[in-house]
C-alpha positions in Angstrom: -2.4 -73.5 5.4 -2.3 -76.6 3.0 -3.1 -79.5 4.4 -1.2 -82.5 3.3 -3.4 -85.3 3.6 -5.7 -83.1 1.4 -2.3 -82.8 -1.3 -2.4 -86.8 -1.2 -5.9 -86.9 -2.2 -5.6 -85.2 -4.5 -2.4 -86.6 -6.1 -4.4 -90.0 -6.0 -7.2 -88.7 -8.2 -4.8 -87.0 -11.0 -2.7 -89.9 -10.9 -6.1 -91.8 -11.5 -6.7 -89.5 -14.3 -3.4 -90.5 -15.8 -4.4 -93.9 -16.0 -7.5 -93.8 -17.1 -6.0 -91.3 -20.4 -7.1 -88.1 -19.5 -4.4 -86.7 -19.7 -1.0 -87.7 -20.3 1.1 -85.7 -17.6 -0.1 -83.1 -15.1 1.7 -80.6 -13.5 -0.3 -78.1 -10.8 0.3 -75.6 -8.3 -1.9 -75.3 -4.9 -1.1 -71.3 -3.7 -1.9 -69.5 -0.6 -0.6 -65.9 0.6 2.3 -67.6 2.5 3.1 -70.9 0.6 3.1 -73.0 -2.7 3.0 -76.7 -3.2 3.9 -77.5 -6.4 4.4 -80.9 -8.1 4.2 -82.7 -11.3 2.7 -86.4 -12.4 2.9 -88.7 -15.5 4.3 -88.3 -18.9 5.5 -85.3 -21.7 4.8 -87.4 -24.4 2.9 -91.0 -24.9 3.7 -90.9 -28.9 5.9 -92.0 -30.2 7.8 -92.6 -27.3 6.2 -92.9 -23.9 8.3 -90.1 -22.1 8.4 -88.7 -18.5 8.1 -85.2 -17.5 11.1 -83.5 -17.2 11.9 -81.1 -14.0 9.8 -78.3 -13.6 8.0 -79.1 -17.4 6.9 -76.6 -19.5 3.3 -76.2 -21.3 1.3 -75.1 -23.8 -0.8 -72.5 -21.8 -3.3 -71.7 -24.8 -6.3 -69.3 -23.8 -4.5 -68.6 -20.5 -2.3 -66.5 -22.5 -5.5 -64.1 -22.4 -5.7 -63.6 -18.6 -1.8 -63.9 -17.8 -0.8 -62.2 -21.0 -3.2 -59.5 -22.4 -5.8 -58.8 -19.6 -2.5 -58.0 -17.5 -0.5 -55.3 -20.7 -4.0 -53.6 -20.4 -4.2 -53.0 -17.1 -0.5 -52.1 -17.1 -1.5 -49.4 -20.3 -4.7 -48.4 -18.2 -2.1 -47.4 -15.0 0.0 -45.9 -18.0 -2.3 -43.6 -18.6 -2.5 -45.2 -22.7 -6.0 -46.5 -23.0 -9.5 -46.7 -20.7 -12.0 -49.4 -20.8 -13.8 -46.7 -22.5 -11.3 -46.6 -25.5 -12.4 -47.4 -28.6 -10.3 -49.7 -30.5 -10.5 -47.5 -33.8 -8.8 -44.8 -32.0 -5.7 -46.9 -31.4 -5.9 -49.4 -34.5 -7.5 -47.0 -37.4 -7.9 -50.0 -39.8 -10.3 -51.5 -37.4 -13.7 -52.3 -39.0 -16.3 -51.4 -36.2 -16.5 -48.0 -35.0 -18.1 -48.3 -31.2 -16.1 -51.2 -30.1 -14.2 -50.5 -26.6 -11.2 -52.0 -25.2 -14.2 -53.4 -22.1 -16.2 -55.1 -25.1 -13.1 -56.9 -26.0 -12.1 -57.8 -22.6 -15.9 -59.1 -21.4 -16.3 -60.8 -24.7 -19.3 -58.8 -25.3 -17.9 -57.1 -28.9 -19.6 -58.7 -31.0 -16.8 -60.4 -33.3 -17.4 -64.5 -34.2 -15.5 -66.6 -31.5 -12.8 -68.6 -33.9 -12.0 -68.6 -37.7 -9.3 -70.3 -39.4 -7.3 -67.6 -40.8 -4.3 -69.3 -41.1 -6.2 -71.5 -44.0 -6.8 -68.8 -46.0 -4.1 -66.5 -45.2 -1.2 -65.5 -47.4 0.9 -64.0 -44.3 0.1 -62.5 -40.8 -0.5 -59.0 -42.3 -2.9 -60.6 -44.0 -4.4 -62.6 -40.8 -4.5 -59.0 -39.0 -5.8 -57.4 -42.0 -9.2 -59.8 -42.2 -9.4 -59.8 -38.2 -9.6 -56.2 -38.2 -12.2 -56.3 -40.7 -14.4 -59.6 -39.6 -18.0 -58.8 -39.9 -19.8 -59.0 -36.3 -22.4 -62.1 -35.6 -24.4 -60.5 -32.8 -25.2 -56.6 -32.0 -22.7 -55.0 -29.5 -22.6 -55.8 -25.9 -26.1 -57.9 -26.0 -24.6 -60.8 -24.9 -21.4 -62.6 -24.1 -19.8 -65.2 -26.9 -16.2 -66.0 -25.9 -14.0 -65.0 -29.0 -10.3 -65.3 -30.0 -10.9 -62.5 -32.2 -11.1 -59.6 -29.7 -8.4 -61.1 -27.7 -6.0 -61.4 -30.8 -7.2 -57.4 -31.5 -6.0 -56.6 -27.7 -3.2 -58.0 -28.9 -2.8 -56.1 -31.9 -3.7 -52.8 -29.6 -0.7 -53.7 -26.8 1.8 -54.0 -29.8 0.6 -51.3 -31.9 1.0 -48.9 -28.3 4.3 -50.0 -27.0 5.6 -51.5 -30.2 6.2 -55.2 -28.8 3.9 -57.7 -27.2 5.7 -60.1 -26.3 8.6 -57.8 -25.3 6.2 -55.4 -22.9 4.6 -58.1 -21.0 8.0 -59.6 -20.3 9.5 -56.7 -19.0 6.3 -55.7 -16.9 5.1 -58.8 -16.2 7.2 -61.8 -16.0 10.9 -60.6 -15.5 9.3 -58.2 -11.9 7.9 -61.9 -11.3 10.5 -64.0 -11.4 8.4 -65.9 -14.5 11.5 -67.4 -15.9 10.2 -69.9 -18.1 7.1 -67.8 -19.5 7.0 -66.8 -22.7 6.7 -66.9 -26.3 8.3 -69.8 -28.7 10.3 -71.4 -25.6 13.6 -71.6 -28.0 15.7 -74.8 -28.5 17.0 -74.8 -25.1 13.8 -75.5 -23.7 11.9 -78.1 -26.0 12.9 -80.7 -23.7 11.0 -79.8 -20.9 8.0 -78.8 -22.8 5.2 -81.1 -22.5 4.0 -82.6 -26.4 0.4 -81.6 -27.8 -1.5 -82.7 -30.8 -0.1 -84.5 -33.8 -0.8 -81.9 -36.5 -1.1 -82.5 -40.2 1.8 -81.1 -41.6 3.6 -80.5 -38.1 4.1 -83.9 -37.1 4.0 -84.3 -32.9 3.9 -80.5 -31.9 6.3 -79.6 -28.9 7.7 -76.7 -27.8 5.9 -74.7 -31.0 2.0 -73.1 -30.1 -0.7 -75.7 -31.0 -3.0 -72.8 -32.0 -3.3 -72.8 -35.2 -3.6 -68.6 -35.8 -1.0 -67.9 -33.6 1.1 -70.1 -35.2 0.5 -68.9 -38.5 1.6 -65.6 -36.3 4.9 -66.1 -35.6 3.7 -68.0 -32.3 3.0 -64.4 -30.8 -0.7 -63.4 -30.3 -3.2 -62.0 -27.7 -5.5 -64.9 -27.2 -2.5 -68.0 -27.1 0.8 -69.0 -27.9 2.3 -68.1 -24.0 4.0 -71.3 -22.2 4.8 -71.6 -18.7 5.0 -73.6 -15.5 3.5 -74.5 -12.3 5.8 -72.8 -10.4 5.9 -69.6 -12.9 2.2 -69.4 -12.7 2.2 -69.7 -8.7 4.3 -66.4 -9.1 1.3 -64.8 -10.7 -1.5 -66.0 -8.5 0.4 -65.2 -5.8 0.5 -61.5 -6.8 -3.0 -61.4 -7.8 -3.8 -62.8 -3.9 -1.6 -60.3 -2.5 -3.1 -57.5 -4.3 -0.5 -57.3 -7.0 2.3 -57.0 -4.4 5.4 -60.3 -5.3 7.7 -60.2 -2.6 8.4 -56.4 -2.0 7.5 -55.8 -5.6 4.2 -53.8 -6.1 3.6 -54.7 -9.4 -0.3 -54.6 -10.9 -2.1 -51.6 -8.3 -4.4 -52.5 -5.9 -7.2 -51.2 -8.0 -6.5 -53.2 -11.5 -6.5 -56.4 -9.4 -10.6 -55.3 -8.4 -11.0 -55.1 -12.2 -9.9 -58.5 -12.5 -13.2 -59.6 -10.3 -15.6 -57.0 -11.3 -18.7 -58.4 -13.0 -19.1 -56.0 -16.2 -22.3 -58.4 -17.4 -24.0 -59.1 -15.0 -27.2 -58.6 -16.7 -26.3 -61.1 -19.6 -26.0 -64.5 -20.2 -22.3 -64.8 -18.5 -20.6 -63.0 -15.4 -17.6 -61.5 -17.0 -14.6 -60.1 -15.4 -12.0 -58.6 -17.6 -11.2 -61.7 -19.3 -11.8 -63.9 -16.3 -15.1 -65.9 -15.7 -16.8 -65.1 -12.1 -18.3 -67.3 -10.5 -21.3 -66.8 -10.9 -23.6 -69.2 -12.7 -20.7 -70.9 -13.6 -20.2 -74.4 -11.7 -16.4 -74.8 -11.9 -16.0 -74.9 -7.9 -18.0 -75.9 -5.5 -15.9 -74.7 -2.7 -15.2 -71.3 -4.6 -16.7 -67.6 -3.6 -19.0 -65.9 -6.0 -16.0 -63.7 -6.5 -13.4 -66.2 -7.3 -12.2 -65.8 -11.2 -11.2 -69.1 -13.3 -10.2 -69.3 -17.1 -9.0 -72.5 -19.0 -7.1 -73.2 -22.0 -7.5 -75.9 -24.7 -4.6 -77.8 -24.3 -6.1 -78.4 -20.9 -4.9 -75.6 -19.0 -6.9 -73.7 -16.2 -6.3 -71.1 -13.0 -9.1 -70.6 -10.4 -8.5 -67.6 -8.2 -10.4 -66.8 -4.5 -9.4 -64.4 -2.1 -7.2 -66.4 -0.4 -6.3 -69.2 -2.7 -5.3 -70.1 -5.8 -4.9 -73.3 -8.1 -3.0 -73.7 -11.3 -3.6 -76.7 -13.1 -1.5 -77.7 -16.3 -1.9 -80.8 -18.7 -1.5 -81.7 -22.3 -4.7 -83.4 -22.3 -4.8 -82.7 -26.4 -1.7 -85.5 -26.4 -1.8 -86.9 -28.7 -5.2 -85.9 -30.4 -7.7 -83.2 -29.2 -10.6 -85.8 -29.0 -9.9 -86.6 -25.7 -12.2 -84.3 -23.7 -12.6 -86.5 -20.6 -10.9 -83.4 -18.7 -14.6 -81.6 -19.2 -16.4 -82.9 -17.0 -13.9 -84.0 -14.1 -12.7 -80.1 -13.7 -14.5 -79.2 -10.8 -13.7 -82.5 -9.2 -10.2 -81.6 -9.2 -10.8 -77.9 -8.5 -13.0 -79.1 -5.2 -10.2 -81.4 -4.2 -7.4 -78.5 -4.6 -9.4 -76.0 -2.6 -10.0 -78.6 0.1 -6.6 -78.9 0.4 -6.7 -75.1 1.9 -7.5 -74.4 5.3 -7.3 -70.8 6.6 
């Protein structure tokens, strides 16, 4: 059940956050088995015009593409029968530098590859940019430890499209369109830049809305394993929804049973991080106080997250990099806001 008294509470604080600059505009998503509340606070843009959300607004989800996006085409290629956890990535991409690395050392963040680098600086084209990620030298030996990296997710990506011969076109036909997801994807199109909330002002790029902030997926097209999806509130509840109900959306059975258990697995749980596939566990992580060990979480730059528990769920979406990504107030008041949404279920 969620409790609306707990909803207003919680409502004050982001509306608190608004006006103390956090964030710009917030939009957010409270799920349980059963029901949804879903709403949306403040402004799209505060530069150069102060503008207000539109209806059901549309953001930048940045690293969430990695748990939405690619964790979800490899579990779909792993029911397929196409890869393992135990595949290794040279097997699928023969380019690939590194012979031992596995589609599970990608996935826990455990391969070994840096976290970020600026391709798109030094970059003629995106063949180019896959070329020098392929062949990136590693910074730590193989499944010692866990270093988040945008590498390995961008090479997941590379593995989804070099298996079914479209990214973006296979997790909208497997993912989003059984969901209902009808404003998640890639490059949101000219239709839809109104409703999508503005990010950074980029040299070069002026206010960025409606186009990826991320730099390397830009530089990609705007299509890339580890960002470039945008979504909503309400699109997003679809998906948590499904994880909740064991990857069943209405009558739709669509992720099995057993690659939702995946999802909260700890694969590290001897190293410096508890690592699902993709998703943090909470475990030595202090995102929610209210959350199980078990409950998964993953944020995104542009000031994006999802927390995940057994029964609940809580999608949070801001353009907190509006208009400048020095604002990181956001940091620190994350698990206040994530207390105050799971507060607002009672079972």
């Amino acid at each position: 059940m969620i409790l609306q008294h707990r909803i207003d509470l919680l409502d004050d604080y982001l509306k608190d956050c608004i006006d103390k600059r956090v964030f710009p505009g917030v939009s957010y998503a409270v799920v349980t088995k059963d029901e949804s509340h879903i709403n949306s606070l403040g402004f799209s843009q505060i530069m150069p015009d102060k503008l207000p959300l539109e209806p059901n607004p549309i953001y930048d989800i940045a690293s969430l593409t990695k748990v939405v996006g690619t964790v979800s085409g490899i579990l779909f290629l792993m029911e397929d029968g196409k890869v393992s956890l135990s595949t290794k990535i040279k097997d699928i991409i023969p380019e690939f530098k590194h012979d031992d690395i596995t589609i599970l050392n990608l996935l826990t963040h455990t391969s070994g590859l840096p976290s970020l680098k600026k391709y798109y600086e030094e970059c003629k084209d995106k063949y180019e940019l896959i070329h020098q990620v392929c062949n990136a030298d590693l910074v730590y030996a193989t499944g010692s430890k866990v270093e988040y990296s945008d590498l390995g997710f961008m090479v997941l990506g590379f593995v989804i499209e070099k298996t079914t011969g479209s990214l973006e076109k296979f997790i909208k036909e497997r993912l989003f369109v059984p969901l209902g997801m009808k404003d998640t994807g890639f490059n949101p199109g000219e239709e839809k830049i109104k409703r999508c909330a503005a990010t950074e002002k980029k040299e070069g790029r002026g206010i960025v809305k409606g186009k990826v902030h991320d730099g390397n997926a830009y530089f990609m097209g705007g299509i890339s394993g580890h960002a470039g999806l945008f979504s909503t509130a309400e699109d997003l509840s679809h998906f948590v929804k499904t994880i909740i109900r064991n990857g069943f959306y209405e009558e739709k059975n669509v992720l099995n049973y057993k690659s939702i258990r995946l999802m909260t697995h700890s694969f590290t749980e001897n190293l410096n991080e508890s690592r699902g596939m993709g998703w943090q566990i909470n475990r030595g992580f202090s995102y929610c106080d209210l959350a199980s060990e078990n409950a998964i979480y993953h944020t995104g730059f542009t000031g994006t997250s999802i927390l995940i528990d057994k029964d609940f769920g809580f999608v949070l979406l801001t353009n907190r990099v509006h208009p400048d990504r020095n604002n990181m107030k956001l940091i620190g008041l994350r698990k206040m806001i994530n207390n105050l949404a799971s507060a607002a279920v009672s079972v």
